[in-house]
C-alpha positions, 0 to 999 in steps of 0.5 A, a space after each residue: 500500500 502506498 499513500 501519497 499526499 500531493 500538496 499546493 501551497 497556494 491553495 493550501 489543498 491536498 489531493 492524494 494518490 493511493 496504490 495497491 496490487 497495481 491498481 490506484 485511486 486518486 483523491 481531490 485532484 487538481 485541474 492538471 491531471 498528468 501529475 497522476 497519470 505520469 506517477 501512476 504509469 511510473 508504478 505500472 498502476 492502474 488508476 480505478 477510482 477518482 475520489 471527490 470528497 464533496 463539490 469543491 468551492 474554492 478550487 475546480 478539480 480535474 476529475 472530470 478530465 482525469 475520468 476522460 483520459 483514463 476511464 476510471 470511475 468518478 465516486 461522490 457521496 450520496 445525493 450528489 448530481 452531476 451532468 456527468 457519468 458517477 457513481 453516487 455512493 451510498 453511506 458504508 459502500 465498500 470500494 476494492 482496490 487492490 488488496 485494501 478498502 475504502 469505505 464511504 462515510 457520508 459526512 454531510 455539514 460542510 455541503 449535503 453530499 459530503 464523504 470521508 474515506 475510511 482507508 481499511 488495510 490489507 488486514 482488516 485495520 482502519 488506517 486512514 481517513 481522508 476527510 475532505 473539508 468536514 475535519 481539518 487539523 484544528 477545525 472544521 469545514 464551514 458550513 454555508 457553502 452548500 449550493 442550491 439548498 434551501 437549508 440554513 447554515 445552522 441546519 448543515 452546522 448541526 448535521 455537521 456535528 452529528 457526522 462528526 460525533 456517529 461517523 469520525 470520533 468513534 474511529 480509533 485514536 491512532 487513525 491518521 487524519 488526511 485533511 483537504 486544506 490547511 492554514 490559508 485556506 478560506 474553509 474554515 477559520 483555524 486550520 493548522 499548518 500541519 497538513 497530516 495528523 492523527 485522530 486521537 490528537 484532534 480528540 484532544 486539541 480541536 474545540 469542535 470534537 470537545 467530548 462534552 460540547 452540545 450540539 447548540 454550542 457547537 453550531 455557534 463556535 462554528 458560525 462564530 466570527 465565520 467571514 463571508 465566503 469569496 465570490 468565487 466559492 459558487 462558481 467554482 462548485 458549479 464547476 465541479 458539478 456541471 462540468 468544464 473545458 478540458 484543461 489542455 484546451 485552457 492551456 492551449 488558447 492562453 499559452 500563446 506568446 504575443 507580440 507587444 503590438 497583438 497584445 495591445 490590440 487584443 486588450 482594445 479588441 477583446 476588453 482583456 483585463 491586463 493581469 500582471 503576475 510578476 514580482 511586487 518589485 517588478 511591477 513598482 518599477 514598471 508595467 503596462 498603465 491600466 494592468 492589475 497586480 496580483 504576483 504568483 509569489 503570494 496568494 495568487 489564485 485565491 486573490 484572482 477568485 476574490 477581485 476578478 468577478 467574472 469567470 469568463 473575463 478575457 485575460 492576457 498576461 504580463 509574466 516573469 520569463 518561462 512562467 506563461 504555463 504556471 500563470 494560465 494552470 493556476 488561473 484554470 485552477 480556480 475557473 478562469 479558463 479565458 486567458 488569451 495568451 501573454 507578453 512575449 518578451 515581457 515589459 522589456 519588449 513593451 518598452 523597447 516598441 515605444 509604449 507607456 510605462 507607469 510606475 508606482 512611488 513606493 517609500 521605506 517604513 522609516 520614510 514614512 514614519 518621517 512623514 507620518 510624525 511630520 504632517 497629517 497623511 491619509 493612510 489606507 490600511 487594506 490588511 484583513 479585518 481581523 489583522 486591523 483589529 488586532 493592531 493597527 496605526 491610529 490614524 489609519 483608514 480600513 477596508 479589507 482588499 478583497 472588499 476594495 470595489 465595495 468601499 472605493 467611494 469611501 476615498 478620494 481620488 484628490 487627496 494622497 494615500 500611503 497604503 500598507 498591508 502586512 508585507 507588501 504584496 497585498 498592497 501593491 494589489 490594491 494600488 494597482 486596481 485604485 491606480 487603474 479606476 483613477 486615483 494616481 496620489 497612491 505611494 507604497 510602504 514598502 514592507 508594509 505593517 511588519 516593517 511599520 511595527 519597527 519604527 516608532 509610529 504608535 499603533 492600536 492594539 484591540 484583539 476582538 475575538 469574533 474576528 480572530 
């Protein structure tokens, strides 16, 4: 038997690969699907089954396309529809692969048709579960994403906790605990960094599988503090539903070079977003006027699934040589299948044929501090609300980046901004969409409020435990 956790980082995601006898059955996969052809084909295996455990929101999986290439049968929990081929499992079905078991457990809470597979080995023994987003390391799933139900966040909460309680916490301490995200994603709200743990660990540790907890108490801890879910999450899970491109079209349409002169006419012909996925660095000290901002060094797809409303919006991309394939798979892989193709040549070209360059101002923390103590300044805060609420420069105005298009007319496109978040990344974002909707007195902190914290500037604190 062979197990494999397949972990991306920014999604904080886990797919799994698990092997035995020759034969293979993939968990969660990504939207590229060669990883698990290719490792499979290494082992002379055999994929069977493709595993999903509910309908992801927060990324598009590739098991509609795996299913395509390699014939293996797609299995969702009970109740779940599709306008494809599955198999809708039952509560306690057994699958054979190889000389082991997996067991579905249907754990509806975090969506209606949620399964944890219990993982039984050759000699009869509960090995593993792989439980999806109905337990984390250190949380649970949420439970509002359930799409096109009419039940309540509070009725999933508490079918939540009954899966938990007659499925999960009766299994022994020792099985290990396989989880589909971890710290960083937006499925829940305290997930551990540690990525694979044991049972009887989150038997002790987590507040939501506390032996003496009531079903009312653990229907508020778990909405408490619960933020909004991004923009994207429903259209994601519609995805995963109903269906997609196949990846290798995606990649072939956007993985296109074009010239600086293509490139323009596209952006004016096709009303193409200019994405520019470089270095916060690299984009202060030039790019395209009009372009946004969001770096594949950070959050990239999660941010793209926040600030870019529509799934359909033509894309063209200005990105680090050699990095066109990474940009347009982790675009696909949370459903912007429209790019259009990218800068051959870079900023470098774009410059070299004679067209516009803009920069941003940026300034160091001890420059600003200066400032700051010298003169009244407007700052804008855009780290999350929780981050600002935690400590924060008194004067500072506040809107969360993922809520910029919501409180943009709370600014003033006349008066000069210093805008900051944790570490600069997020920032830059911000300062790219404002600079792009008409507000040019923006300047950077570099290093944002990490860098902030070491001058002598007197900063806030309020720790609101809804929030945190």
């Amino acid at each position: 038997m062979k197990i494999e956790q397949l972990y991306t980082g920014c999604l904080a995601q886990g797919a799994y690969y698990i092997e035995s006898e020759g034969e293979v059955a993939i968990i969660d996969p990504l939207r590229e699907t060669q990883q698990y052809i290719d490792k499979a084909k290494a082992n002379n295996a055999k994929i069977k089954y493709i595993l999903e455990t509910h309908f992801h929101a927060d990324f598009v999986s590739g098991h509609v396309d795996l299913a395509n290439q390699t014939g293996a049968k797609i299995v969702f929990g009970p109740g779940a529809t599709t306008e494809y081929d599955i198999l809708s499992a039952k509560d306690g079905q057994e699958l054979k692969l190889g000389n082991i078991t997996i067991k579905v457990l249907h754990t509806p809470g975090h969506t209606l048709e949620s399964a944890t597979y219990l993982l039984i080995d050759e000699n009869g023994k509960n090995h593993a579960i792989f439980s999806g987003d109905t337990l984390f390391l250190g949380d649970v799933g949420r439970p509002d994403l359930a799409i096109k139900s009419d039940l309540t966040k509070e009725d999933l909460a508490e079918m939540l906790f009954d899966s938990l309680r007659t499925k999960i916490m009766p299994l022994a301490d020792d099985v290990i605990v396989y989880p589909a995200h971890g710290a960083g994603s937006a499925c829940g709200k305290n997930l551990s960094k540690e990525t694979v743990g044991v049972l009887g660990e989150q038997k002790k540790t987590n507040y939501a599988l506390r032996a003496d907890m009531t079903k009312a108490e653990f229907v508020k801890e778990v909405l408490d503090g619960i933020a909004p879910p991004p923009q994207y999450f429903a259209k994601n899970a519609m995805m995963n539903k109903m269906g997609y491109d196949a990846f290798e079209t995606v990649l072939k349409t956007g993985d296109v070079a074009l010239s600086p002169e293509d490139f323009e006419a596209v952006a004016n012909q096709e009303s193409a977003l200019v994405l520019d996925v470089r270095s916060q660095a690299d984009f202060i000290a030039g790019h395209i006027p009009n372009s946004i901002f969001i770096g594949l060094n950070g959050q990239f797809a999660p941010w793209v699934g926040a600030l870019i409303k529509d799934l359909k919006q033509p894309i063209i991309l200005v990105v680090p040589e050699g990095k066109s394939t990474e940009a347009v798979t982790r675009l696909s892989r949370v459903g912007y299948d429209n790019t259009l193709g990218y800068l051959k040549g870079g900023i470098e070209a774009w410059a070299k044929s004679g067209k516009d360059i803009s920069t941003l101002d940026s300034i160091s923390a001890e420059e600003f501090a200066k400032r700051a103590k010298a003169d009244t300044i407007h700052i804008l805060d855009v780290r999350k609300d929780g981050e600002y609420q935690s400590t924060h420069l008194e004067e500072a105005i506040h809107f969360s980046l993922d809520l910029i298009n919501e409180n943009m007319d709370t600014i003033n496109k006349d008066e000069t901004y210093y805008v900051h978040c944790a570490g600069g990344y997020r920032s830059v974002i911000a300062e790219s969409i404002l600079k792009a909707r008409g507000f040019n007195k923006l300047i950077d902190v570099a290093g944002g409020f990490a860098a902030i914290k070491n001058t002598d500037l007197k900063t806030t604190d309020f720790v609101c435990p809804s929030t945190l």
